[in-house]
N, C-alpha and C positions, 0 to 999 in steps of 0.2 A: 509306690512313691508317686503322687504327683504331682505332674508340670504345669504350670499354667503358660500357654501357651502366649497369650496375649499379652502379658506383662511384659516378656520376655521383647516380643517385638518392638514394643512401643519404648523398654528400657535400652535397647540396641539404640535406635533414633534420636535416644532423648542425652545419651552421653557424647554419641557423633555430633550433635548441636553444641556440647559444652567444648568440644574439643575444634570443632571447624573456626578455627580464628585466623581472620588475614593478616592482624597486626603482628607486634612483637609477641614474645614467647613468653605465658604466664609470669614466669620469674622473675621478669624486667617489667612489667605492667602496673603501672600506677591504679592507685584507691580510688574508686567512682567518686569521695569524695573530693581529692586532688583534680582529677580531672576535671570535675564542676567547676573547679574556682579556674583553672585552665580556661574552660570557654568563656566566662563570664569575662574573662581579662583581656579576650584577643579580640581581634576584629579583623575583619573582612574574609581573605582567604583563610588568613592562618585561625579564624573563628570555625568556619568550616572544615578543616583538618582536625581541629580539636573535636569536635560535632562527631567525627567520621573514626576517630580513635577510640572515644568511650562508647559509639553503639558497637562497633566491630570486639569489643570487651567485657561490656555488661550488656548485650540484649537479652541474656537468660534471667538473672539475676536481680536486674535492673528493668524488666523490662517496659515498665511504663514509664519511666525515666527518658529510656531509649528512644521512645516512641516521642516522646514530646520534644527533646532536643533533636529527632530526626526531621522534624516538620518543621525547628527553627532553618534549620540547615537548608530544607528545600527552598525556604521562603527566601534565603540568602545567595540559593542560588539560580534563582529564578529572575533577580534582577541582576545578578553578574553571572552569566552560564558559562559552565567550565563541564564538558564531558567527561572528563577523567573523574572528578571530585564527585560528579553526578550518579554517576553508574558506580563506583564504589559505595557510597551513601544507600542509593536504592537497592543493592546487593546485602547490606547487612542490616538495615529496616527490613526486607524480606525474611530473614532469620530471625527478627525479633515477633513479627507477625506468626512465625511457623513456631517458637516459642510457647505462643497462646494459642496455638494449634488455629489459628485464622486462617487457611490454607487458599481461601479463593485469592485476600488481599494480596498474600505472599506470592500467588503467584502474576497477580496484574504487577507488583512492584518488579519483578523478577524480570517480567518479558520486557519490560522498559527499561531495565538497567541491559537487560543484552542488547539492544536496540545501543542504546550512547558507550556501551563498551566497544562496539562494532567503531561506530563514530572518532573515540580518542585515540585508537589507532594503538593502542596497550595491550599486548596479547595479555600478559596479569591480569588485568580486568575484564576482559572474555572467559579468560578459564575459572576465576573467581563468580561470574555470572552463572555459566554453565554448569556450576557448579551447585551453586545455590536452586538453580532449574531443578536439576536430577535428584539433588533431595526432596522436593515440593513434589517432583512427579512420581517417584517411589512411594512417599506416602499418600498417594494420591490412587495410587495403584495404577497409573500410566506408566508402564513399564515399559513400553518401545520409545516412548520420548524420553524417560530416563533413561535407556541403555546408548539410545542417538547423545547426548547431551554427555556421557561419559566418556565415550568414545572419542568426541570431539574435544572432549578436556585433557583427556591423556593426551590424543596425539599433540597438541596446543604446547604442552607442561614439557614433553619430550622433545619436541624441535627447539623448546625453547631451552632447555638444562633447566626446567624448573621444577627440582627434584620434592622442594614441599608440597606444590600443587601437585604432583603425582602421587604422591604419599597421600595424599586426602583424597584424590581420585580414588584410587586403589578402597580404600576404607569404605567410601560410602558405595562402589560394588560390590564390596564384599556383603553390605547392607542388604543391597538389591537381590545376591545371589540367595541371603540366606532365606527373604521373602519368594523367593522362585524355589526352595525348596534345593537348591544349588548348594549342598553343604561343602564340596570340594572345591568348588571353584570360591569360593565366599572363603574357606581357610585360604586358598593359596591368595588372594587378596590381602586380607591379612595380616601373612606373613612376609609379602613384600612392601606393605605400609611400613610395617615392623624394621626390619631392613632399612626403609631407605628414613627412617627417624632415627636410627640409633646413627646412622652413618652421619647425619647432620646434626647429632649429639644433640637433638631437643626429647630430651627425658619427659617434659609435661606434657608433648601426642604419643611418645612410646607407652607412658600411663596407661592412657586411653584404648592403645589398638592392645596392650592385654588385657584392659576391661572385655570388648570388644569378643577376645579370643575365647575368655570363658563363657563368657554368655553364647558364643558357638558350638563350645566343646558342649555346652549344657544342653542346647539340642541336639549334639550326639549321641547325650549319655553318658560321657567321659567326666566322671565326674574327680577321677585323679587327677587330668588337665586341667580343672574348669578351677581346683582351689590352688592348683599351679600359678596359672595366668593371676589368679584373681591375688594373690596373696606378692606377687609379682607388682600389681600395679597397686596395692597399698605401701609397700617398700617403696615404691619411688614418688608416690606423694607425700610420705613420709621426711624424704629427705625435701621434697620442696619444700615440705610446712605446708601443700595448698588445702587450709581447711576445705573448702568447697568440694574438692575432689574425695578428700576421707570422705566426708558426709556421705558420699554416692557411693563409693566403694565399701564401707562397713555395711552399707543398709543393703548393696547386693549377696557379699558375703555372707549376713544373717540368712537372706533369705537360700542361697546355696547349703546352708549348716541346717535351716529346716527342712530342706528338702531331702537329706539320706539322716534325717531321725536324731540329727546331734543338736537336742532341745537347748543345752547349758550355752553352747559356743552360739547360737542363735543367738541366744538373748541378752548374750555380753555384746557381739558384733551390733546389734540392732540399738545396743545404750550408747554405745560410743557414736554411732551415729546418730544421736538425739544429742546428745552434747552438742556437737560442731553444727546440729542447726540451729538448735538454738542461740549457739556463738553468733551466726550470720544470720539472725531473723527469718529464718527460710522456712514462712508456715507452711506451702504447700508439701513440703518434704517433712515435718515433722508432722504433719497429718499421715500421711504415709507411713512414716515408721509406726506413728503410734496404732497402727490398723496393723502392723505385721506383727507389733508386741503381743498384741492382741490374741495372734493367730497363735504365736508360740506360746504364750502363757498355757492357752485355752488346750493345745496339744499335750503340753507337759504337763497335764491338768493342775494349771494355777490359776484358779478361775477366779478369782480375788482379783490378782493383778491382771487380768486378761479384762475383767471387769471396767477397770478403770483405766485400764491402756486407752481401752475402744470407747469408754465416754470421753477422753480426754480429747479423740479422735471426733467426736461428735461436737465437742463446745468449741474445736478450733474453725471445723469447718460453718459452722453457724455464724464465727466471725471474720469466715473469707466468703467473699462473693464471688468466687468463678469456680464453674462445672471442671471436673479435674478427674486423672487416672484415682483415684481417690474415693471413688464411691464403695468401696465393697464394708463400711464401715457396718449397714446394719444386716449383708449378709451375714460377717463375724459375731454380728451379739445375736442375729437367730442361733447361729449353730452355739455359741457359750450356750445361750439359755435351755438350749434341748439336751444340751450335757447336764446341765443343772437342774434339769426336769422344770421349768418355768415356762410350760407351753403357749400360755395366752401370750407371753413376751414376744415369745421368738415366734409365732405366727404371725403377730404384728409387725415385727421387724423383716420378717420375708417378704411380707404382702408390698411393705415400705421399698425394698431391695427390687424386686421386679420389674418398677417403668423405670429404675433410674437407668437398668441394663437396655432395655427393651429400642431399637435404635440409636445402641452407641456403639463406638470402633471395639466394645466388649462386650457385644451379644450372646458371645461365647459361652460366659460363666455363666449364664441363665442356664445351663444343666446343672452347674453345683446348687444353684436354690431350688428346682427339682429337686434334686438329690436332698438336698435340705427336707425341704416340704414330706418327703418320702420316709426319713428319719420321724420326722413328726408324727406322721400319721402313724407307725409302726408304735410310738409309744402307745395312742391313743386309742391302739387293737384295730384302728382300720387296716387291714392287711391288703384290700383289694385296692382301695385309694393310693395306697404305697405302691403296689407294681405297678398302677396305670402311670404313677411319678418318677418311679423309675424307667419307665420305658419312655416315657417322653425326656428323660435326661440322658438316655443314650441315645433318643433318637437327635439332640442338640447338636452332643459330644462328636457324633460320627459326621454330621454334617459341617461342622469346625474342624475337623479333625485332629481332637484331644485324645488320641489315643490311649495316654493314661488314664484320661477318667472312665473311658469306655472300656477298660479292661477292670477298672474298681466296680464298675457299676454294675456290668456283668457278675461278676463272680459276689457282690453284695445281691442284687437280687436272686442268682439262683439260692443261696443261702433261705430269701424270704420266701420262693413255690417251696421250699424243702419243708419250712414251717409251716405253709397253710398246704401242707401235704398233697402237693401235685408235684410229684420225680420225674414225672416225665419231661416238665419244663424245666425245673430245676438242673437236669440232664443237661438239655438243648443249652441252657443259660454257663454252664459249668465247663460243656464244650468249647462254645464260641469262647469263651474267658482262656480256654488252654492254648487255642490256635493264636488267638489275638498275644500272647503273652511269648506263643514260638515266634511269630515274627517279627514281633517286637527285638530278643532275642536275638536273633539272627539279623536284623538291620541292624541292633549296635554293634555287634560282631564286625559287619559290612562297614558300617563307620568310624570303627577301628582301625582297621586295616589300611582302609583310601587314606584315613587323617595321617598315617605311618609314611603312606606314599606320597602323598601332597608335600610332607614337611620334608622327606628325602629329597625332591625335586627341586622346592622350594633353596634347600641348602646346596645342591647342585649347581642349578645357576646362579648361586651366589661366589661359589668358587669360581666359576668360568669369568663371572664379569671381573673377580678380583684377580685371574692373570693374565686378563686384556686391560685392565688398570697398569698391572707391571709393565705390559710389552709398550704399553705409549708411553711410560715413564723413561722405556731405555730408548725409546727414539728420540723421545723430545729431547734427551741428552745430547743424540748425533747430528739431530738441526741445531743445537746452540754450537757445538764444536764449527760446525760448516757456516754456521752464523759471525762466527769470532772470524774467522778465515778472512770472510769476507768484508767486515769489517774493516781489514789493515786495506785492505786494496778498496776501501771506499772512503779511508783515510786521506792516501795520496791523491785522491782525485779530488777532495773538499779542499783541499791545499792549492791544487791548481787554479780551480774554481772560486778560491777565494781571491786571488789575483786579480782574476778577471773580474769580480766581482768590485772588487775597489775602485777599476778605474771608470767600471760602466756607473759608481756612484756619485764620483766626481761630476761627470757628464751629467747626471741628473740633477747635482743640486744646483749647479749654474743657473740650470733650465727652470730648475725651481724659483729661484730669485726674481726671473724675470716673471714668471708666474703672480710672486706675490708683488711685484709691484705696478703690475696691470689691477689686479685685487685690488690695491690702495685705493687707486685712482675710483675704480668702482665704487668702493664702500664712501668716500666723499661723496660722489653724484648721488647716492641714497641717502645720505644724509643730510643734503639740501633740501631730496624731495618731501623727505621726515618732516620737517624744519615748515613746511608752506603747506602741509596736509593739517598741521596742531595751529598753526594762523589760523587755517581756513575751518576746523570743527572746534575752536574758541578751547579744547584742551592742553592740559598742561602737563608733561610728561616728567616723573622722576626716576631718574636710576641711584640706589643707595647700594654703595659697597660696607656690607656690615663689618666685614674683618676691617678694614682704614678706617672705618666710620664716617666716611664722607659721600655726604648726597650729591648729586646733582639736575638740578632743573632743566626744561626749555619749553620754552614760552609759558614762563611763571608769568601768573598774574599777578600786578603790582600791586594791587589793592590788599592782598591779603599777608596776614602775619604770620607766615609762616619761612621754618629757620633755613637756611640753603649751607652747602658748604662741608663744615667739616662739624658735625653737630652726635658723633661719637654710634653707637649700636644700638641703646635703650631709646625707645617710643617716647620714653618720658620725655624728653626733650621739647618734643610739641605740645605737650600740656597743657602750657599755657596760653596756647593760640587757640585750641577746641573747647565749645562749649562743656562746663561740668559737668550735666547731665548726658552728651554724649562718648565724653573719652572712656569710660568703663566698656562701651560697646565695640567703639572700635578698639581697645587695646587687646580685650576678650581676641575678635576677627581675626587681628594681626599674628598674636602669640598663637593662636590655635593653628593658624596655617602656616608659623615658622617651625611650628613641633609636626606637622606633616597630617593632618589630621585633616585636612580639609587641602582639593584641588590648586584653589585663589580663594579671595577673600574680597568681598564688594560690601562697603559701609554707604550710610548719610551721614553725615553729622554739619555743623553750625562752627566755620571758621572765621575770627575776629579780623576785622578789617582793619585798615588805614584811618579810619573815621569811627571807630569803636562801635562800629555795628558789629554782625553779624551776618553771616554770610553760607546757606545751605551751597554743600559740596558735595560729588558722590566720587568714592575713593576706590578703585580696583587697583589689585595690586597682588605680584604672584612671585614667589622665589625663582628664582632663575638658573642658581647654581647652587649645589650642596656637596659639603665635602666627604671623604668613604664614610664619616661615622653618623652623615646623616644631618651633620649639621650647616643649617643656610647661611650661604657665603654673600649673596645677592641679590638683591629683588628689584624688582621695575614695578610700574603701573601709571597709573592716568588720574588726574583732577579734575573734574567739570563742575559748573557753574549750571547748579540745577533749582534756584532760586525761583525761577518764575515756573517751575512744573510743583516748587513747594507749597505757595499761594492758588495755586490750584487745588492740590490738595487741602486745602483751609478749609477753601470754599464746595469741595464735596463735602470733608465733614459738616459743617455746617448743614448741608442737606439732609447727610445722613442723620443727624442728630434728630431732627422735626420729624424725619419716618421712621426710627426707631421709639419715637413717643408714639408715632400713631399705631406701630404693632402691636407694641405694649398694651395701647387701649384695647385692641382686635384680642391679644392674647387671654385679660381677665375677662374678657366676655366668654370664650373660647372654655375657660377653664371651669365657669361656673357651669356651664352645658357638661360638661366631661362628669362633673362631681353631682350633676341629677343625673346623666347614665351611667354611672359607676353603683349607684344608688336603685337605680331600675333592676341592674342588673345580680346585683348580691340577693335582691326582691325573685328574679327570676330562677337565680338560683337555687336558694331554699325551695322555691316550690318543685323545681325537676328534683330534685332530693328528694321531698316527700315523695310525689310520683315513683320515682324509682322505687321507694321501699315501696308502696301499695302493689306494684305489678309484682315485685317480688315475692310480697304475701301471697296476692290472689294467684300466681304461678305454684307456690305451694299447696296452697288450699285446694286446685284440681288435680295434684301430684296426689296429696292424700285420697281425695276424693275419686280418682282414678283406680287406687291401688283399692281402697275396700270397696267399690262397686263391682269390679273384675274378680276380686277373693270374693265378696260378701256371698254372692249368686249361689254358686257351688257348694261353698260351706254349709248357706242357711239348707241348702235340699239335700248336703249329708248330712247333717245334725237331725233333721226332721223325718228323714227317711231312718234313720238309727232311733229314733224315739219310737215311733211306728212299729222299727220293729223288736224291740225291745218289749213295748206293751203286750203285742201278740204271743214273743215268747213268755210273758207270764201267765198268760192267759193258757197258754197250752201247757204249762208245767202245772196249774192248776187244777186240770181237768184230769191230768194223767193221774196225778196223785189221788184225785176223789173215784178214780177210775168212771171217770165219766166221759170220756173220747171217745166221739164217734168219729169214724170214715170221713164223714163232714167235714168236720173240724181238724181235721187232718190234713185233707187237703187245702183249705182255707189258710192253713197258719202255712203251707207248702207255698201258695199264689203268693200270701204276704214277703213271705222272706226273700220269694227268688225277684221279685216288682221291687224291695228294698234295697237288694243286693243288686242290683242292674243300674239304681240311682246313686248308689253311692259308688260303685266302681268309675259309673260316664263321668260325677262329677267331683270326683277327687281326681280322675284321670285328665278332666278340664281345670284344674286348680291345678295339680304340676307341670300340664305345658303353660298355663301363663305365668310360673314361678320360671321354666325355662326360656320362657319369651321374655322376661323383666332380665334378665340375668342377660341373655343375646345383647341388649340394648345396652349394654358396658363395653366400651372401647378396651377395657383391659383381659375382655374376652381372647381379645384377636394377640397372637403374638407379631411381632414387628419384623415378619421377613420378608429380604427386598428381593425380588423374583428381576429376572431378563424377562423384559415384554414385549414381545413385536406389535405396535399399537395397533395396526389395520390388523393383523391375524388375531389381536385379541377381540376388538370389535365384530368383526365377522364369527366369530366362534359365539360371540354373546347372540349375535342375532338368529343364525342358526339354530340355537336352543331354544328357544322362546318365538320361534315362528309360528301364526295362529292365524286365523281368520277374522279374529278381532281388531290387529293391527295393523299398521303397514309402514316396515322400516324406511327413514331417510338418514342415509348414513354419510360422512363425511372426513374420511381421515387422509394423513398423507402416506404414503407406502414407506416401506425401507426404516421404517425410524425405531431404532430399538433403546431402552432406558429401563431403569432397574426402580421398583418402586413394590409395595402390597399389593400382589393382584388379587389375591382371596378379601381384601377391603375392598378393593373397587369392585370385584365382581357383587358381592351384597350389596352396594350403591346402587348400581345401576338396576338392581332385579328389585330394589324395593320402592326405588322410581319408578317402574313399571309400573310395579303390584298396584302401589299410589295411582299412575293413572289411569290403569284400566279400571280398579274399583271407584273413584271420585272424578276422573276427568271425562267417560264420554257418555254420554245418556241414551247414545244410540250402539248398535252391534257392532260396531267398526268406528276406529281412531286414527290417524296419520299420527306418528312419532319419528321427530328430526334428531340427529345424535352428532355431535361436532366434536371431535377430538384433535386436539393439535401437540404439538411441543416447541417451546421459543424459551431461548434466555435460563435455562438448566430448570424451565415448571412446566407443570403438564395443565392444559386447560381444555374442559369438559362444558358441553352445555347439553341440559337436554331439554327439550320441547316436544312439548303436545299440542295438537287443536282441539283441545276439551270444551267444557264451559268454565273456568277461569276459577279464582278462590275471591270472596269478598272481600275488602279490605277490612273488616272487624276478625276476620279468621284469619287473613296473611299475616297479622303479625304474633299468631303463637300456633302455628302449622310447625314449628320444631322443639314444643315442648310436648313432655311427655305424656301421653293418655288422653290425647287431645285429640278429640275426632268427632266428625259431623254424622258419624252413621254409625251411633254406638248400636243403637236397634238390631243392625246388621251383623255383629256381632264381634266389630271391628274393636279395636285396644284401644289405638290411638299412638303406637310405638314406633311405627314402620318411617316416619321423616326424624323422628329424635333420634334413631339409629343413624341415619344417616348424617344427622351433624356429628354424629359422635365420632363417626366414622373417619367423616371427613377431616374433620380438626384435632381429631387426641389421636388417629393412627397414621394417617394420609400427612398430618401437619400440615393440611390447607386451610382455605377458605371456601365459604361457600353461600348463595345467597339467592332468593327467588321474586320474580318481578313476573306479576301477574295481573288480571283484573276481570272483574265478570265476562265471559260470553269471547273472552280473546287470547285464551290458551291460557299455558303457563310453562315457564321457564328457569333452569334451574341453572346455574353460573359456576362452576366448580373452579378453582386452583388450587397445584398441590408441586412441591419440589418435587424432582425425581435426576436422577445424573444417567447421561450418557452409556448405556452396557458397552 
């Protein structure tokens, strides 16, 4: 039976994401669409809480939805900052990010949300933080800052009684543990997630931690537990109705029914969960299923429908754009097609299956396309190409440590030395498979046993905690008795006290009186000085009681028509004193800021005088008093007399008017220039277009021209040396038959054959190494593994070997710096940089070569330099294509700098690029990512 290892992890992560929710509990949780119209409705705060509801809901599902109303949110809170709203926001945008597996973003959002959860002084929102850390840093494979980041969250959830955020603590260690290979401690997690969700009766994370549990019993082995838990946590989304959950829970259980051989229950489990995505639009899941259809059809040998599973699985990802757990699409139709004896297919579709593996979080399964490959060539009678493929697929297997495959793979190839008749390997191959399979064996046995003790433990201290639950229940009873006690004898004393309380009230409000009628006296003297400040800034001040409906003025201006007095609550009222074209603008103002939408409210408008003019005014004015349900009881504001600042304004437009004509002129002159260089430029276009294709022909033209010059050589002097001696042998079978051979001619036709035979071995023997040097020069030569490299011991080790008298290292790194990247890429870089300048850069016996290595910002940057004599610029700019070389004579290819881009950019994923010039060296500029070991 086997496990795929890597799924399993990445499906662990991928349900703690669907289950990590701060808000309310699925059941209760409104429709992404409800929600939408939610935010569009609200405003300000309450816009942002709605913002901070639907990402903490749909960032899996929704996720670019999420994403985009996260950045409305930030924008809203970036001109009203609220640290609470802040750091929850940025806490659940990081889960949408880690969603799309964007893991750098998630974690720059993440260190800013704990930074302002620190800030709002809300342990919820630190342990929520911390939280979202320790998942980012688990999959991250930071396992001390994820175990720091838990640890702080539990103890955070436990001081605080915050028994869900410990419930999720608990879960995502048990994550952590199962990644450390901690299968005990990862159950006993688990099971006290398990616990403390049933105890707070949320059935829709109990789901989850028995998704959770079988996908653990599944790397036990326990495969009794594993359709226990799992058929466990279908019964309670069942009772939710939560499609979403079926969806994930049938498509795991198919894959559990394929795993111990029960082909039917597969492929029922795997349709129903093709239903419910399709219910929810969920292509990236029904790409998936339809690749596991695929896999069960193709096992149950229904290669028809396994057929069309896996194209269905190919037309959907053709129309989704993102890279996804979802690639093993054309490993499945290699292996149909080698079931179905269709080799040319499934050769293709291998070859296809290779780089999509080759640098992803599932480099792993690159032993099943091995393994694949190895099937292949057995149809095809290559038996020798088949074990060299199988032994590179257990050499994958054991370095993953897929122990199932490495025990198939084993006991499949000793099966293949048996056939090509070597028992002695077959032996070797049939042993390792028996040992591998005893401790196999004997470790489920072992994780048997501890999973018996873990859940004994586990239900252990679950009885202790529930009869220290009892023992505080029967005290809390004997405090409320001594409570009640106390009580009656705090009865009599609130009685005495009220006594006293009465008469020290009296005394106060006497005191009071006299208080407010010193206040009287006061608020008069202010209100004189009111009264002689509106003289002196020529304003006029109104106070309107909306509920009486009576205004009133001081120091109204007499000129104007406007109503005073008792003139009721509607605006309309003054209508007839504002100009027509302005009262739609101020009654907009008004009514906007009596409905609370706006702070105050500041107008112009054109009030009718005494003399039936017209008269600019500018109006501010702000409610003062609102009753509980919101509505304005009151408003005040100011009149001024802004006449002569409006005749001002006239007289700027006016000016503006005369330089808005003269732009105008500036701009049609302006535009006719634009519409000849818009014209130049589509001119200039088409011709770098042409250019392009011509370099790209002549770039072909010496590809080809390369390829039959390097073959042509060797060929024409084996074909001619085979003619040669071809003729001779007829000539000698001539003579024997007329019996006419002499001594002579014996040895002659001896000289001929061994002089032919010497030419065709040297140059059929130079025609397959430059089939093996053409073949080197493919980036898909190299596999993509990322080694621990200490850069200074890597450098010194390079210099070391290639020490001469021709050169002389200047080397340049910093110590201590270790980072994971291909070192077997880089080391071919760097030696055929050499090679390159000791054959074209020195013309003398001896060269200086400078080598700078550094690491900044998660890239590694290389330069290497020589003091050569320089490349000309008609040659530097196709020094990286292929078969391109100045000393073909010499007997050079022309391959050794096209390897090295290949290198650099298809396996490195860098850049690279060289700056040189006659007689003044030459310099090579390398970057390439690599992470921290």
């Amino acid at each position: 039976m086997s496990e795929n290892t890597a799924d399993f992890k990445y499906l662990v992560c991928f349900v703690l994401c669907l289950t990590f929710s701060v808000a309310a509990v699925a059941q209760t949780s409104l429709s992404a669409e409800l929600m939408a119209e939610k935010i569009a409705s609200a405003e300000g705060s309450e816009k942002v809480e709605a913002i901070i509801d639907y990402v903490a809901q749909h960032f899996h599902f929704h996720t670019a939805e999420s994403l985009t109303y996260g950045q409305v949110g930030l924008s809203l809170l970036a001109d009203n900052p609220n640290d609470d709203q802040s750091a929850r926001l940025l806490s659940h945008l990081a889960r949408a990010h880690i969603s799309k597996r964007e893991l750098n973003q998630a974690k720059k959002l993440a260190e800013r949300a704990n930074i302002l959860a620190v800030q709002s002084r809300i342990e919820a929102n630190q342990i929520l933080a911390k939280l979202v850390s320790a998942d980012i840093a688990t999959r991250q494979q930071n396992v001390d800052i994820a175990e720091a980041d838990l640890v702080t969250a539990m103890q955070l959830a436990t001081n605080t009684g915050h028994d869900r955020y410990l419930a999720r603590a608990r879960q995502l260690s048990g994550v952590l543990n199962i990644r450390l290979m901690r299968f005990d401690d990862a159950l006993a997690d688990f099971l006290h997630s398990l616990n403390l969700y049933r105890k707070l009766q949320d059935n829709y994370r109990a789901s989850s931690i028995h998704q959770s549990l079988a996908s653990l019993y599944r790397r036990m082995n326990l495969y009794e537990k594993v359709l226990f838990h799992q058929n466990k946590a279908i019964q309670i989304a069942t009772e939710l109705n939560d499609e979403r959950k079926l969806a994930i829970y049938y498509s795991n259980m198919g894959t559990y029914f394929e795993e111990i051989d029960d082909f039917p229950n597969a492929i029922d489990m795997h349709l129903k969960s093709l239903a419910y995505k399709e219910a929810l639009g969920y292509s990236m899941g029904m790409i998936h299923t339809y690749n596991r259809l695929g896999s069960v059809y193709r096992l149950a040998e229904d290669y028809s429908n396994a057929e069309s599973s896996l194209m269905e699985a190919l037309n959907l990802k053709q129309a989704t754009n993102r890279f996804d757990t979802n690639i093993s699409t054309y490993l499945d139709l290699g292996r149909l097609y080698i079931d179905t004896g269709e080799l040319k297919k499934a050769e293709a579709y291998l070859n296809k299956s290779l780089p999509l593996y080759l640098g992803s979080p599932w480099e792993d399964r690159i032993a099943e396309i091995y393994q694949a490959f190895a099937q292949l060539s057995l149809q095809r009678g290559a038996t020798l190409q088949a074990i060299d493929e199988y032994l590179r697929a257990i050499e994958i297997a054991t370095e993953h440590q897929r122990d199932a495959l490495v025990m198939q793979y084993q006991r499949e190839l000793a099966q293949v030395y048996e056939q090509a008749g070597q028992p002695v390997q077959a032996v070797h191959y049939l042993n390792a498979y028996l040992s591998y399979q005893n401790e196999w064996e004997n470790r489920n046995n072992q994780y048997r046993l501890s999973a018996l003790s873990v859940e004994f433990d586990v239900e252990e201290k679950e009885r202790e905690i529930a009869e220290l639950v009892q023992e505080n229940r029967i005290k809390d009873l004997q405090i409320e008795k001594q409570a009640f006690q106390k009580g009656v004898v705090l009865i009599a004393l609130v009685l005495v006290f009220g006594t006293v309380f009465f008469l020290y009230f009296w005394y106060s409000k006497n005191k009071q009186l006299k208080i407010e009628q010193l206040a009287l006296k006061q608020v008069s003297s202010v209100k004189e000085r009111l009264s002689l400040a509106l003289w002196g800034s020529g304003d006029e001040l109104w106070d309107w009681d909306l509920a009486a409906g009576v205004i009133t003025r001081d120091n109204q201006q007499s000129n104007l028509q406007l109503p005073a007095a008792e003139i009721g609550s509607d605006l309309s009222v003054i209508k007839g004193s504002v100009h027509p074209e302005d009262y739609p603008e101020l009654e907009q103002a008004f009514n906007k800021h009596l409905e609370g939408e706006t702070e105050f409210y500041e107008v112009s408008y054109r009030v009718k005088t005494t003399q039936g003019n017209w008269l600019w005014v500018l109006d501010r004015g702000k409610v003062t008093t609102r009753h509980e349900s919101g509505t304005a009881v009151r408003a005040c504001g100011t009149i001024k007399d802004i006449s002569a600042l409006k005749r001002t304004e006239v007289a700027l437009a006016e000016l503006n008017k005369s330089l808005e004509e003269r732009v105008e002129e500036r701009t049609e002159r302006l535009k006719q220039s634009r519409d000849e260089l818009a014209n130049t430029l589509d001119t200039l276009t088409r011709t770098q277009s042409t250019l392009v294709e011509a370099q790209k022909m002549a770039s072909l033209g010496r590809l080809v021209s390369g390829v039959s010059h390097e073959l042509n050589t060797p060929l024409g002097t084996t074909v001619t040396a085979c003619s040669v001696l071809t003729q001779a042998l007829y000539g000698f079978k001539d003579k024997l038959a007329q019996s006419k051979l002499t001594l002579s001619d014996t040895q002659a036709f001896i000289d001929v054959s061994e002089s032919s035979a010497q030419l065709i071995e040297s140059n059929t023997t130079r025609a397959a190494q430059l089939v093996k040097r053409f073949k080197q020069a493919s980036a898909h030569e190299y596999t993509s593994n990322q080694d621990r490299v200490e850069l200074k011991a890597f450098l010194d080790a390079f210099v070391g070997c290639h020490v001469s008298k021709s050169v002389s290292f200047n080397v340049d790194c910093p110590a201590s710096v270790s980072v994971r990247f291909n070192k077997q890429a880089l080391e071919r870089v760097l030696e055929d940089l050499l090679m390159n300048t000791i054959q074209h850069g020195f013309d003398s016996s001896h060269g200086d070569v400078w080598i700078t290595l550094s690491y900044d910002e998660a890239q590694v940057k290389l330069s290497f330099k020589d003091a050569g004599k320089g490349i000309a610029d008609d040659t530097l700019a196709h020094i990286f294509e292929p078969f391109h070389t100045t000393t073909r004579h010499q007997g050079n290819v022309g391959l050794g700098l096209y390897m090295v881009f290949n290198l650099v950019t298809f396996v490195l994923n860098g850049e690279i690029k060289c700056i040189s010039a006659p007689d003044k060296g030459c310099l090579f500029e390398m970057v390439f990512p690599a992470d921290r070991a």
